[in-house]
C-alpha positions in Angstrom: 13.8 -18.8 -14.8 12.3 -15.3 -16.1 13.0 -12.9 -14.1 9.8 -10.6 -12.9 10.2 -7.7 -10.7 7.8 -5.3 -9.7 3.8 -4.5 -9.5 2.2 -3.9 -13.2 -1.3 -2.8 -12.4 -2.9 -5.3 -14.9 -6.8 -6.6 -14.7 -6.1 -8.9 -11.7 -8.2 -12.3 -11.9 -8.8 -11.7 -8.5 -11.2 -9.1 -8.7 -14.9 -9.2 -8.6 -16.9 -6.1 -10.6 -17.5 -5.0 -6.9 -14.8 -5.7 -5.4 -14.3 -7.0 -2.1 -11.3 -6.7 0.1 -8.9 -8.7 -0.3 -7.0 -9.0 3.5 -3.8 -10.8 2.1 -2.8 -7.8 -0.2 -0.2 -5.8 0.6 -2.1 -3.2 -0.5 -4.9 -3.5 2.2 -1.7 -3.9 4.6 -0.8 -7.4 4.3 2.9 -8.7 5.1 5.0 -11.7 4.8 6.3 -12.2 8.2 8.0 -15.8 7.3 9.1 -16.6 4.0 10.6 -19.6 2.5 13.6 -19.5 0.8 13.2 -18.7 -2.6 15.1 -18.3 -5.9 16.0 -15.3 -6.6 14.0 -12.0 -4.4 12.0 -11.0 -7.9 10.3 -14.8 -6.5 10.0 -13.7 -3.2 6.9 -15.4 -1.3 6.1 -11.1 -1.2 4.8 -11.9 -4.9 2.0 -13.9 -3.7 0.3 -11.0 -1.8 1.0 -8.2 -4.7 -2.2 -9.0 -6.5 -0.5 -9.3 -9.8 -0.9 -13.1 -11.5 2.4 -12.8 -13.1 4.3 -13.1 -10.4 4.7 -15.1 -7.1 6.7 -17.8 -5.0 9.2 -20.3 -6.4 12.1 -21.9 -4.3 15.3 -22.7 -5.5 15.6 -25.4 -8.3 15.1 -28.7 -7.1 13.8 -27.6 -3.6 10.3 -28.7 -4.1 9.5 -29.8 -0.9 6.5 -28.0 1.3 7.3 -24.5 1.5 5.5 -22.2 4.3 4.6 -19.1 4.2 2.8 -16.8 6.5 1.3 -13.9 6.1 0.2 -11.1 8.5 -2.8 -9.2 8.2 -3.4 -5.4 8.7 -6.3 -6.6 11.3 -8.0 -9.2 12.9 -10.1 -10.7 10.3 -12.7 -13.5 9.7 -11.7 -14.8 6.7 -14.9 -17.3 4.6 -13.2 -17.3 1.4 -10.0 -17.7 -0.5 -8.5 -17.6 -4.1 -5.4 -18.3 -5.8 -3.2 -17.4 -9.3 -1.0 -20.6 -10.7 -2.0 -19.5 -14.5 1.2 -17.9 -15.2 3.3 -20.7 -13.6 6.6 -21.1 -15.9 5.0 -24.1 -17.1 1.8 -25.9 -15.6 3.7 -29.1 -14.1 5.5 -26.0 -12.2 2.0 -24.6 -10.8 0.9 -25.3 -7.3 -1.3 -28.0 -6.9 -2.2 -28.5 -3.1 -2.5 -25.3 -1.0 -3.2 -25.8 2.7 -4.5 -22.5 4.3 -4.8 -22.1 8.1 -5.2 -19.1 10.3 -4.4 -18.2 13.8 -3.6 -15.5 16.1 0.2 -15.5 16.4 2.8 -16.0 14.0 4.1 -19.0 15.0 0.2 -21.1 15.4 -1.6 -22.7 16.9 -3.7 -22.7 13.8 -6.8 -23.4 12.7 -8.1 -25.2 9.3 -9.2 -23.0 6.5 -9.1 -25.0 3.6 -6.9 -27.6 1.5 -6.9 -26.7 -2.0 -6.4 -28.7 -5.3 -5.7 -26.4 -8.1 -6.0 -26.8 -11.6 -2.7 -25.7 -13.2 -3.9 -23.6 -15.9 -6.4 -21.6 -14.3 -6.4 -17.9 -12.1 -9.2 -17.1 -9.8 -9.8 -20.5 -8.2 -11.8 -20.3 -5.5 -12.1 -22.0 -2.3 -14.3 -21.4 0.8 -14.0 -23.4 4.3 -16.5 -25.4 5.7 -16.7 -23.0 8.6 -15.4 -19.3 8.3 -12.8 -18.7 11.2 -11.2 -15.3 12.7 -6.8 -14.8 13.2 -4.4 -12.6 12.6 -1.7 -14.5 10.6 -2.0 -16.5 7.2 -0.4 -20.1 7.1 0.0 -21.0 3.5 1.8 -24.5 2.8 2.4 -25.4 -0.6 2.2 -28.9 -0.2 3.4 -30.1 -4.1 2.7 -29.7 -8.2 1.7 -31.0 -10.9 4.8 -32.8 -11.8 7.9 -30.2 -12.0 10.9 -32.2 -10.4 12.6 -28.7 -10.3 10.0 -25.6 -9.4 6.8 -25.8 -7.9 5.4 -21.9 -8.1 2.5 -20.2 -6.6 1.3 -17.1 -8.5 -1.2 -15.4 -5.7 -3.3 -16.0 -3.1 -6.5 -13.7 -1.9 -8.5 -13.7 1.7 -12.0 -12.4 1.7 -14.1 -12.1 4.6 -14.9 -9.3 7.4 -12.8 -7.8 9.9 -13.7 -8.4 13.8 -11.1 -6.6 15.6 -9.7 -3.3 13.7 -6.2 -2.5 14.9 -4.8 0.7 16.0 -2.6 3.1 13.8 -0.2 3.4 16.3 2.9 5.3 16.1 5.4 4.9 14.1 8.0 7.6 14.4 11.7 6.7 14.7 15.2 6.0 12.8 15.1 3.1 10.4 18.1 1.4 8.9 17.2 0.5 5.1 19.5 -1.9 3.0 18.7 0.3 -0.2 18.8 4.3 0.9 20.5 4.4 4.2 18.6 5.9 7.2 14.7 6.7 7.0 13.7 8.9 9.2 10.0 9.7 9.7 8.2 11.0 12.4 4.2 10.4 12.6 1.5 13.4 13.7 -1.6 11.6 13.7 -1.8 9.9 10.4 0.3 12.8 9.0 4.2 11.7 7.8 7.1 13.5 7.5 10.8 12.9 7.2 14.2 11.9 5.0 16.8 9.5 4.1 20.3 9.8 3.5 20.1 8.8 -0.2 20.7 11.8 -3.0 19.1 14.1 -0.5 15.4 11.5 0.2 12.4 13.6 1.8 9.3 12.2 2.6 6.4 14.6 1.8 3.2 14.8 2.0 2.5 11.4 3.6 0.1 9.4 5.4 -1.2 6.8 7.3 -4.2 4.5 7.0 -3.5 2.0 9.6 -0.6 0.2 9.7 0.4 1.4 5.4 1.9 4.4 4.6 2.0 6.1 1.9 3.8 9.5 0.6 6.0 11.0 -2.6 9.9 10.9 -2.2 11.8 13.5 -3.5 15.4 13.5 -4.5 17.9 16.0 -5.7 21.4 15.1 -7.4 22.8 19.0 -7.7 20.2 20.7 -10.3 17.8 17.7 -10.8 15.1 16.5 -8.9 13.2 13.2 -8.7 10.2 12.2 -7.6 7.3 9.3 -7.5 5.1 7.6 -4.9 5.9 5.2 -2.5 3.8 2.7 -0.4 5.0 1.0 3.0 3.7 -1.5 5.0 5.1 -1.7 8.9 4.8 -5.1 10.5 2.5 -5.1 13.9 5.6 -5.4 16.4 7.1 -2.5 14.6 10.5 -3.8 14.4 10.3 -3.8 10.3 8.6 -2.6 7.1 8.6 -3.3 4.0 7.9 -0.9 0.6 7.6 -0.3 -2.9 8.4 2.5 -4.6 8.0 4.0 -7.9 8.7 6.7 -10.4 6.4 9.5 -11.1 3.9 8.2 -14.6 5.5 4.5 -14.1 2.8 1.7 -13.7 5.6 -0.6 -12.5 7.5 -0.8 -9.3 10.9 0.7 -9.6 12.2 -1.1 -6.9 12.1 -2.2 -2.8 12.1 -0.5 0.5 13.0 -2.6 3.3 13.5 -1.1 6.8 14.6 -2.5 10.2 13.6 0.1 13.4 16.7 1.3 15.3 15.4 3.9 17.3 12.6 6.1 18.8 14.9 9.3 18.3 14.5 10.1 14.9 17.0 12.6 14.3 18.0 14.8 11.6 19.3 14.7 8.1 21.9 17.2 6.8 19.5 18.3 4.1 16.4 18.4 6.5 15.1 19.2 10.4 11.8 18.6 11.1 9.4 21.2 11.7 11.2 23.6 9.4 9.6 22.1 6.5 6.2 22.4 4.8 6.2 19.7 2.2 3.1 21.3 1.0 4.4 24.6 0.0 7.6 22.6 -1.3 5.8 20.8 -3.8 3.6 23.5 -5.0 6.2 25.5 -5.3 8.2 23.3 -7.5 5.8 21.3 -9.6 2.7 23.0 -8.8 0.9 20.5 -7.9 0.5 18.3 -4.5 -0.5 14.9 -4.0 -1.8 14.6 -0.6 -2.6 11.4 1.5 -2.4 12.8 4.9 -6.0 14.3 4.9 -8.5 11.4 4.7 -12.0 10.9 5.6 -14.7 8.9 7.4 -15.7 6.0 4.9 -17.9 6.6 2.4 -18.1 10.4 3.9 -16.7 14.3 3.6 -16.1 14.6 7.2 -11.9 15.3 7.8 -10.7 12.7 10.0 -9.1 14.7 13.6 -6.3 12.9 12.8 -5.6 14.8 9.9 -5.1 17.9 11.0 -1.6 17.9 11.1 -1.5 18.0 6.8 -4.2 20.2 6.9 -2.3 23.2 8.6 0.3 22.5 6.3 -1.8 23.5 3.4 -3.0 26.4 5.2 0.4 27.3 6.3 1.6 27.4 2.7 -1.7 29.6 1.4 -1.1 31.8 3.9 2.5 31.8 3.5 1.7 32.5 -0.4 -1.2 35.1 -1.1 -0.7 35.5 -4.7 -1.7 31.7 -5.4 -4.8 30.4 -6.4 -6.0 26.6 -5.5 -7.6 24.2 -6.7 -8.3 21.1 -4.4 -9.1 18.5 -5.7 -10.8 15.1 -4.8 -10.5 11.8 -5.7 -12.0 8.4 -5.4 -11.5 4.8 -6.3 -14.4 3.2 -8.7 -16.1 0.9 -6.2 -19.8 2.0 -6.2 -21.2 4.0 -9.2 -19.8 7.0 -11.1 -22.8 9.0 -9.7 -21.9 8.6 -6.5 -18.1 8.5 -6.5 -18.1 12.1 -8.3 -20.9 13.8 -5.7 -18.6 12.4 -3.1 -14.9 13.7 -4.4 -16.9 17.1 -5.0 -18.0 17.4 -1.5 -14.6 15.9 -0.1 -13.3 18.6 -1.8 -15.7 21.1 -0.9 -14.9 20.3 2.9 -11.2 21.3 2.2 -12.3 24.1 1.2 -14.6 24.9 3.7 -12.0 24.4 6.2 -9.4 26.2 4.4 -11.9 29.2 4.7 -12.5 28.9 8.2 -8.8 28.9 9.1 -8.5 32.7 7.1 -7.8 31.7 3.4 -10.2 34.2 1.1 -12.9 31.8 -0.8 -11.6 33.4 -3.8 -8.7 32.2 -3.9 -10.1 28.6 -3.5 -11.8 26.3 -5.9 -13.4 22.9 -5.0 -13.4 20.1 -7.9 -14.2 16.6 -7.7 -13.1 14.0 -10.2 -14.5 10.7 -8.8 -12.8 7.7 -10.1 -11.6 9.7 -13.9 -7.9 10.1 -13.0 -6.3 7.3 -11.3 -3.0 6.8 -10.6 -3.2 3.6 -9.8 -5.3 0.3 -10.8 -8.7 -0.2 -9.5 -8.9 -3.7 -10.1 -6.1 -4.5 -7.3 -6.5 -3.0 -3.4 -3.1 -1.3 -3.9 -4.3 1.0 -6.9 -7.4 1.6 -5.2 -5.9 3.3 -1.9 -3.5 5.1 -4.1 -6.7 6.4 -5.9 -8.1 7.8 -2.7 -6.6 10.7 -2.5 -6.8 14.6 -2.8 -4.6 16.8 -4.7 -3.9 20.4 -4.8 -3.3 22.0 -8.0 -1.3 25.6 -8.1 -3.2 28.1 -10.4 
C-alpha cells in the first residue's frame, strides 16, 4: 500500500467554478464520529472528508466486507446532492463500487435514505442526487463492495451539498485537553476569540478563532533560541468530549501532521511557559515576525460589519498599538475567490477599512494606520477545497 499522509491543496474534482459548500468537509466543520478499521491511520476513513482525491478509506488487507462510516456535520443540514472520488484507488478493481448514503439526526440512526450509488472505478466527481432531499445531522456512508479487489476496497472522497436548516451554536469550548501528540492543550474561548498552550517545546495558541464549531489559530514553539511556527485547523465534535486537527508548517501546502484531543476538564489551567491574560499574542507576533495572521476578527457574510463576538481580538490589537507608539500598521484584508475579483477586492478594502475605523475610535492616531485590501491575490490556502477557503478569509496585520 502507498502510504499518503496529509492535505495537498490540489484542484479538487469536487469543486464547481462557484463553488458550493460542501457539508462533509472537514473544512466546513465535518467529523468522523465512527470509523471503520482501517489499514494504516494515513487510510483513515478522516481521508474521505479532506477534499483531496488522493487520499481516502481502505481497511485492512483482505477485510473487504461493508465498512461504515459516519460522519458528523457542523449543522443541521438538508442535504439534495452528493459526490464521490474512487479515481486514485490503488488500482480500479480496489475502487468503491456501491456507496449507500443515509442521514439522520443521531449518530447511531435511525436513518433515512439518501442515495445508493454505483461508481465507475476510474472516474472523480461522480455525482448522485436523491429522489427526495432530506435534513440530519450525521452522515451514514456504507461501502457496500468493489469492483473485484479480493484484498482492498478504497474510497477516495465523498462531498454533501445542499442547505442548512438549523445552524448550530459556537458554544464554548474552553477547558484542558489531553492530546496523544503534544501533551496538554489548553485553550480558553472569549467569544470566538482563542487563546492558550500545550506542553510540547513551549506550544502557544495565538491569534485564534472560532467560526462555529472549527478553530483555527498559529502555534508557536520555541526549543532554546529557535522558534517555530505554522497554522493549524481543529474541528471539536458537537458533545465536546473530542477534536480533531491538522496542523502545518509556516509556507507548507501539506499537512505536517495530526492533532487529536480528548476534553478532561473545564479548568483550563496554566502552562509553565504561559498564564492567561498576561499575554497579547498580537503584540507577540508583531513583535517577532512582524506580521500577524488574525482569525479571531470576522465579519457578517458577505459584509464589513465586525462581528460582537470579536471583540475580544480586537482589543488585543489595540492593546498592542497602544502598548507600541512607534509602529506603523498596515491591516490588511482578505477574501476567498468565490464571487468576482471586483467584488472580493471592494470588500477586503472595506473589511479592512472597518479595522481601521475601529482602531481609531478606540484612540490609535489614523496616521499610524493604513487600510489595504487584497481580495482573493494572496492565499494561503487552496480555493478549490472549503479548507483553503476559510483559511483565506482572514485579516492580517503587517508591522511597518
Amino acid at each position: 500500500m502507498r502510504l499518503i499522509f496529509g492535505l495537498v491543496f490540489l484542484a479538487s474534482a469536487l469543486a464547481h467554478a462557484e463553488p458550493r459548500t460542501n457539508f462533509a468537509s472537514f473544512g466546513a466543520g465535518a467529523i468522523v464520529v465512527k470509523s471503520p478499521v482501517a489499514y494504516s491511520d494515513e487510510w483513515s476513513a478522516f481521508w474521505v472528508i479532506d477534499e483531496d482525491p488522493n487520499t481516502g478509506y481502505a481497511p485492512p488487507k483482505g477485510d473487504i466486507g461493508p465498512k461504515e462510516i459516519v460522519i458528523e456535520l457542523a449543522d443541521r443540514d438538508e442535504i439534495d446532492e452528493l459526490a464521490f472520488d474512487v479515481a486514485h484507488a490503488e488500482n480500479p478493481q480496489r475502487a468503491a463500487k456501491t456507496v449507500i448514503v443515509e442521514i439522520g439526526d443521531k449518530a447511531e440512526g435511525p436513518w433515512q435514505p439518501l442515495v445508493t450509488a454505483t461508481l465507475a472505478n476510474d472516474k472523480d466527481d461522480q455525482h448522485a442526487k436523491p429522489s427526495k432531499p432530506a435534513a440530519g445531522r450525521y452522515l451514514h456512508v456504507t461501502i457496500k463492495d468493489n469492483h473485484g479487489d479480493t484484498d482492498y476496497s478504497e474510497l477516495m472522497g465523498i462531498a454533501a451539498f445542499g442547505k442548512v436548516v438549523a445552524k448550530q451554536a459556537t458554544g464554548d469550548h474552553t477547558g484542558a485537553y489531553n492530546t496523544k501528540q503534544f501533551g496538554i492543550f489548553r485553550v480558553k474561548q472569549d467569544g470566538v476569540a482563542a487563546t492558550g498552550c500545550y506542553e510540547h517545546r513551549n506550544g502557544l495558541i495565538q491569534n485564534g478563532g472560532f467560526d462555529g464549531r472549527v478553530l483555527r489559530f498559529t502555534w508557536v514553539e520555541s526549543v532554546e533560541k529557535e522558534v517555530f511556527s505554522g497554522p493549524a485547523i481543529m474541528v471539536f465534535a458537537a458533545d465536546g468530549k473530542t477534536f480533531f486537527g491538522l496542523w502545518w508548517h509556516e509556507h507548507e501546502t501539506r499537512a505536517s501532521g495530526r492533532w487529536d484531543g480528548t476534553f478532561t476538564s473545564k479548568t483550563v489551567g496554566t502552562c509553565p511557559h504561559f498564564k492567561f491574560g498576561s499575554a497579547n499574542g498580537v503584540k507577540d507576533a508583531l513583535a517577532t515576525t512582524g506580521r500577524a495572521r488574525i482569525y479571531g476578527i470576522t465579519f457578517d457574510t458577505d459584509s464589513d460589519k465586525i462581528k460582537d463576538e470579536s471583540k475580544a481580538t480586537i482589543e488585543q490589537l489595540v492593546a498592542a498599538a497602544k502598548a507600541e507608539p512607534s509602529w506603523n500598521l498596515e491591516i490588511q484584508g482578505h477574501t476567498d475567490s468565490t464571487g468576482s475579483s471586483d467584488h472580493n477586492q471592494q470588500l477586503s478594502e472595506k473589511r479592512a477599512a472597518s479595522v481601521k475605523a475601529y482602531l481609531v475610535k478606540a484612540g490609535i492616531a489614523a496616521s499610524r494606520l493604513t487600510a489595504k485590501g487584497f481580495g482573493a491575490t494572496q492565499p494561503v490556502g487552496s480555493n478549490d477545497t472549503s479548507l483553503g477557503r476559510s483559511q483565506n478569509r482572514r485579516v492580517e496585520i503587517v508591522k511597518q
